[in-house]
C-alpha positions in Angstrom: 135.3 82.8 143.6 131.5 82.9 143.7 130.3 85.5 141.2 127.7 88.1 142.0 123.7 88.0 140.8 124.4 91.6 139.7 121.2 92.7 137.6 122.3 96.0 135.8 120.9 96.5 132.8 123.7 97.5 129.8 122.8 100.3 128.1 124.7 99.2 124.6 125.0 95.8 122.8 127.8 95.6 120.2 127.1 92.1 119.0 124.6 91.8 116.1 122.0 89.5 116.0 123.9 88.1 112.9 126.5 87.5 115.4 124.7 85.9 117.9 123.3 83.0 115.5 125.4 80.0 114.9 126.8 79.5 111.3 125.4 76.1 111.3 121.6 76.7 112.2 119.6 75.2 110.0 117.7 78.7 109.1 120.7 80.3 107.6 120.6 78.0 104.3 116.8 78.7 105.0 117.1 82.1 104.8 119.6 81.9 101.6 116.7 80.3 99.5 114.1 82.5 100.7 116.0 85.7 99.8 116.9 84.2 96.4 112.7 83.5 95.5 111.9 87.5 97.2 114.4 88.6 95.1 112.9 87.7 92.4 109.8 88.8 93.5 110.9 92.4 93.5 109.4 93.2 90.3 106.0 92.8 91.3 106.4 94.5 94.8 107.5 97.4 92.7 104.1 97.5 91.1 102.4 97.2 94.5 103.6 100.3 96.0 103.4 103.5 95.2 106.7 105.5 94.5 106.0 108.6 96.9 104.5 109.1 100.2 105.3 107.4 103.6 107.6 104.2 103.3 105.6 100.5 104.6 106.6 97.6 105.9 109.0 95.9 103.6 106.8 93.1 101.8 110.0 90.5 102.4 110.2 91.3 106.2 106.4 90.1 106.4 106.7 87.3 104.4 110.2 86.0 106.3 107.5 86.3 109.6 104.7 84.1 107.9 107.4 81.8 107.4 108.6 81.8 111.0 104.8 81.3 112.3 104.8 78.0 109.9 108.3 76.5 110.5 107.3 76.8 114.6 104.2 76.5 114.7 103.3 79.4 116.2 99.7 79.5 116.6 98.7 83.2 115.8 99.7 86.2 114.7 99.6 87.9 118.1 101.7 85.5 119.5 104.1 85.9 116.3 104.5 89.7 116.9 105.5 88.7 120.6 108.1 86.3 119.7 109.6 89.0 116.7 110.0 91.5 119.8 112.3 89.5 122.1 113.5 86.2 120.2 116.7 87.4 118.4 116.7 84.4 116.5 113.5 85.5 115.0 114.5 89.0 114.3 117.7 88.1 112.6 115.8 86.0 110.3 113.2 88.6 109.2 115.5 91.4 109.1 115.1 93.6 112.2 117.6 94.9 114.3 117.6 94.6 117.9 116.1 98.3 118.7 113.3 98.2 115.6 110.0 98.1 116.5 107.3 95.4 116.0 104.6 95.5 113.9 101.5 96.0 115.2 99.5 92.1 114.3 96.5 94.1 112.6 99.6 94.9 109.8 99.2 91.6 108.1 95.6 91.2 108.2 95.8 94.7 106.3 97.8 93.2 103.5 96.0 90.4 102.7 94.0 91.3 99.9 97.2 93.5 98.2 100.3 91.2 99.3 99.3 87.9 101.0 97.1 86.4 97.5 96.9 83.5 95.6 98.8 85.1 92.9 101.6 85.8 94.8 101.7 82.7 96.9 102.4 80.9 93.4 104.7 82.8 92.6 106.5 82.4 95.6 106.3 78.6 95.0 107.4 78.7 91.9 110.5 80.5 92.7 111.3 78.3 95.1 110.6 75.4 93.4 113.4 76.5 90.8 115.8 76.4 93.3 114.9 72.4 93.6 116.4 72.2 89.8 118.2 68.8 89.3 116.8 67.5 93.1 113.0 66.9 91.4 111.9 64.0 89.0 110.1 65.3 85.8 108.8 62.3 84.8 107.2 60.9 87.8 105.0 62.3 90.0 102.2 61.2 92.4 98.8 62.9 92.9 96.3 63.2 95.9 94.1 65.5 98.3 93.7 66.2 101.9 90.7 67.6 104.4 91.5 71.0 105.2 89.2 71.7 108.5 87.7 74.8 108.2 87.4 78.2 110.8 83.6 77.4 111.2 81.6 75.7 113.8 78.8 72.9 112.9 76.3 75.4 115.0 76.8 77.8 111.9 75.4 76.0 109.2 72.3 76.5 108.5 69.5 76.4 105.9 69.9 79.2 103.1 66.2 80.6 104.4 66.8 80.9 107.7 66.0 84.7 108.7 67.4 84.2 111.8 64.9 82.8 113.7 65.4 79.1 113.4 66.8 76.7 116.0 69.3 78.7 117.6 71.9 75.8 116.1 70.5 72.9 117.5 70.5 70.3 114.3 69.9 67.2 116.1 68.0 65.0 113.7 68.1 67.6 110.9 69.2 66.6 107.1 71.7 68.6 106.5 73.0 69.7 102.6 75.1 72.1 101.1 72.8 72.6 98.8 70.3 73.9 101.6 72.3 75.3 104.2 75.7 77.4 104.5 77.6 78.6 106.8 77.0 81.5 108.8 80.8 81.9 109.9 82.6 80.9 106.0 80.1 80.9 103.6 82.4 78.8 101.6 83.2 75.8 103.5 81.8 73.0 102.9 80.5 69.9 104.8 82.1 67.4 103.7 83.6 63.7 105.0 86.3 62.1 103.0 85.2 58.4 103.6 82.6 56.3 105.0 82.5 56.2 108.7 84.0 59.4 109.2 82.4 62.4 111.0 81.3 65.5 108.4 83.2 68.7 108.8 83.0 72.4 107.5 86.2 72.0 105.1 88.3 72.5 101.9 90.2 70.5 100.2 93.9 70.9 99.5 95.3 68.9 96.7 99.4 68.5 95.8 101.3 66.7 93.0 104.6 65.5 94.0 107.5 64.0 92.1 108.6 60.5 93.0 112.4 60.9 93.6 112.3 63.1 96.6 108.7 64.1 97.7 109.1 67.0 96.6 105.8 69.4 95.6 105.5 70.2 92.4 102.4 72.2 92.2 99.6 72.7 95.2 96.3 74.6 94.8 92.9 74.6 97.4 89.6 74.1 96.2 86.1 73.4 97.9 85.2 70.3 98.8 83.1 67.8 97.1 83.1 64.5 95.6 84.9 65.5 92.1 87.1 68.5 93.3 90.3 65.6 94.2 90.0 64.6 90.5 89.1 68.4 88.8 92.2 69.5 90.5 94.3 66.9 89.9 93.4 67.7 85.6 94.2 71.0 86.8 97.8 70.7 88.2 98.7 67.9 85.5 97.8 70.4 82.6 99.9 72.9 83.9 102.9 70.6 84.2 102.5 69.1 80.8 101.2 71.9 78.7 105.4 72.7 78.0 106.6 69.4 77.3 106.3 66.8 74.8 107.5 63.7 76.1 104.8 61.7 78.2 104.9 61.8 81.9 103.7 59.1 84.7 101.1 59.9 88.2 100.5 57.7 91.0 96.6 57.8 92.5 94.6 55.7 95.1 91.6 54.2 94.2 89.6 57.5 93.9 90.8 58.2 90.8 90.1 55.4 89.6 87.3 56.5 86.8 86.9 56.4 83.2 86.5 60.2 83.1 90.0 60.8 84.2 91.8 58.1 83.4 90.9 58.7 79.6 91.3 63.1 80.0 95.1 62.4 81.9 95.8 59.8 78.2 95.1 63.1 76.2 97.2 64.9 78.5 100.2 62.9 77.6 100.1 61.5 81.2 100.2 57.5 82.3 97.9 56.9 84.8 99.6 54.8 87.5 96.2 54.7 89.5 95.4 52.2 92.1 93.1 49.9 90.7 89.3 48.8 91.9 86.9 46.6 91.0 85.2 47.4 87.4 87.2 50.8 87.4 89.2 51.9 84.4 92.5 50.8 84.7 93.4 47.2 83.4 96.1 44.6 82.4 97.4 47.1 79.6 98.6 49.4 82.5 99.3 47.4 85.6 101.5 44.8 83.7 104.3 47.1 83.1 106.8 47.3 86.1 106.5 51.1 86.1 103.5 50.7 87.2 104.1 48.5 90.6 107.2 51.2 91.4 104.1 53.8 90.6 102.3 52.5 93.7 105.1 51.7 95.9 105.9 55.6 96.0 102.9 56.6 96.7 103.4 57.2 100.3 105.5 60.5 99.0 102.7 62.5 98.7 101.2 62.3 102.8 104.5 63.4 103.8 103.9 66.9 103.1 100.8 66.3 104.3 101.8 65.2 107.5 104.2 68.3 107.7 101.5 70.5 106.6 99.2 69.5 109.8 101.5 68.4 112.6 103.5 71.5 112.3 102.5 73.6 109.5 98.9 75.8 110.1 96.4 73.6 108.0 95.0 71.1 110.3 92.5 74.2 111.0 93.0 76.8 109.3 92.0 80.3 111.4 91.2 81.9 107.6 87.9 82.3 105.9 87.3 82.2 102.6 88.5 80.0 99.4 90.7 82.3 98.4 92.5 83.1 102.0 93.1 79.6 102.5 94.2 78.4 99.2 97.1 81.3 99.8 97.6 80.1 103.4 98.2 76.6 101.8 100.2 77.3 98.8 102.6 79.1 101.0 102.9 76.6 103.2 103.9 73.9 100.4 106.6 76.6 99.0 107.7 76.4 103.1 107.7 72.5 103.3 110.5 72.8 100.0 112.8 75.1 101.7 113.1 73.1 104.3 113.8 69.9 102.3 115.9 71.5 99.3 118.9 72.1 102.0 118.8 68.7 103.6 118.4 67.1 100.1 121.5 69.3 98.5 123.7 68.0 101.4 122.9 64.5 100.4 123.7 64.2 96.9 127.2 66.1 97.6 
């Protein structure tokens, strides 16, 4: 018997949205790691909030959202607020029931400078990083950068001097420098092109170390972009990994890197430099003879996987923040993403 197109509205649901997602989804072991890192988070949201007066948002519920908006894509936070109020998919994974109300989008923007930081974004990746115990090599690791296109048109850079009344944006046979000009929109970007050839954009640079057995990242920051900032970082993140351990540790570079300042700073770090070699650069026979070396290079296509993931899908291929210090937390937060979603996949493998 044909059934009827009855459209009734029920008043009560008595299925959960825990109920209504599948036991094998592949956010439930998702959401397992990210309640393990905000748990031990809780500390320092402790110290954020004040003990009396009217409750917030709980800082877990936003950050489970931020998550959402990288694993789909979703390209703002408007459009993030919409999808909270009728996917139940989303909802179950941030913690809302089905009556709860949204957030109004303005609430994230709002907690930028107290919750959404750098601080907290590495602290974040660190916890879940920790969960990646046993599934990351801590020997060998691999090194390199990535153009991070800033939220700034070309229009609004212009010279430091300019009271207002220049060109109206029209650079057209101009010489353009940051030393000269800045941008109007993010005074912070920087033009910048990563190789010859290529057209010069209003960007950062992003910059992650990953380990050599999985692709794993093992430490990410953002800085500004410039000619040296690839290799200052990279001393950076190396330091940090090496500054606990004694025994002597191995990176894979491209040609970049390839300089006598930081192949001979990485030596005193107690690192190998496994850097891909150019003519009259600073690596030699002494190096490149050893088969380490050759497996070195031959992993070095580990480190633009994230980087693929972090453009294609994640939010950096341009970044709707301004300011160093927004997007270095909007990155850093994505590379702590990019592990969750490999540290369940990788942990089915190996059992």
């Amino acid at each position: 018997m044909r059934g009827q197109d009855e459209q009734q509205l029920d008043v009560f649901s008595y299925v959960s949205p825990e109920q209504r997602v599948p036991q094998d989804h592949p956010l439930r072991p998702l959401r397992v790691l990210t309640d393990e890192a905000l748990q031990q988070l809780q500390p320092r949201f402790n110290k954020l909030y004040a003990k009396t007066g009217r409750p917030s948002i709980a800082p877990e519920k936003l950050l489970r959202a931020l998550l959402l908006q990288a694993l789909y894509s979703v390209r703002s936070e408007r459009l993030l607020m919409e999808q909270l109020d009728y996917n139940l998919l989303f909802r179950w994974f941030v913690g809302l029931e089905i009556d709860d109300a949204v957030w109004n989008h303005a609430v994230l923007s709002k907690n930028r400078d107290r919750l959404l930081n750098q601080d907290l974004a590495q602290k974040f990746f660190a916890h879940v990083k920790e969960q990646a115990a046993g599934l990351m090599s801590d020997e060998h690791f691999t090194v390199d950068g990535t153009l991070i296109e800033a939220w700034a048109g070309q229009k609004s850079f212009r010279r430091k001097d300019d009271d207002g009344s220049g060109s109206g944006g029209n650079f057209h046979g101009e010489s353009r420098r940051n030393q000269t000009h800045a941008s109007r929109t993010d005074p912070e970007a920087r033009l910048y092109k990563k190789s010859a050839g290529q057209e010069s954009k209003l960007s950062y640079l992003g910059h992650t170390l990953v380990e050599n057995r999985n692709g794993l990242i093992a430490a990410a920051m953002t800085t500004q972009a410039d000619g040296r900032a690839e290799r200052d970082a990279a001393l950076l993140m190396l330091y940090e990994l090496t500054r606990k351990r004694s025994g002597r540790i191995t990176t894979g570079a491209d040609k970049a890197y390839d300089t006598r300042d930081f192949v001979s700073t990485v030596r005193e770090l107690g690192v190998t430099p496994h850097v891909a070699r150019r003519q009259h650069g600073a690596i030699d026979e002494r190096t490149s003879r050893h088969p380490g070396y050759a497996i070195s290079l031959s992993k070095r296509w580990l480190v633009e996987k994230p980087f693929g993931w972090l453009k294609q899908i994640g939010p950096l291929k341009k970044v709707k923040l301004r300011g160093l210090a927004k997007v270095d937390w909007l990155f850093v937060f994505s590379c702590a993403v990019f592990n969750l979603i490999r540290i369940p996949k990788l942990r089915a493998q190996s059992a």
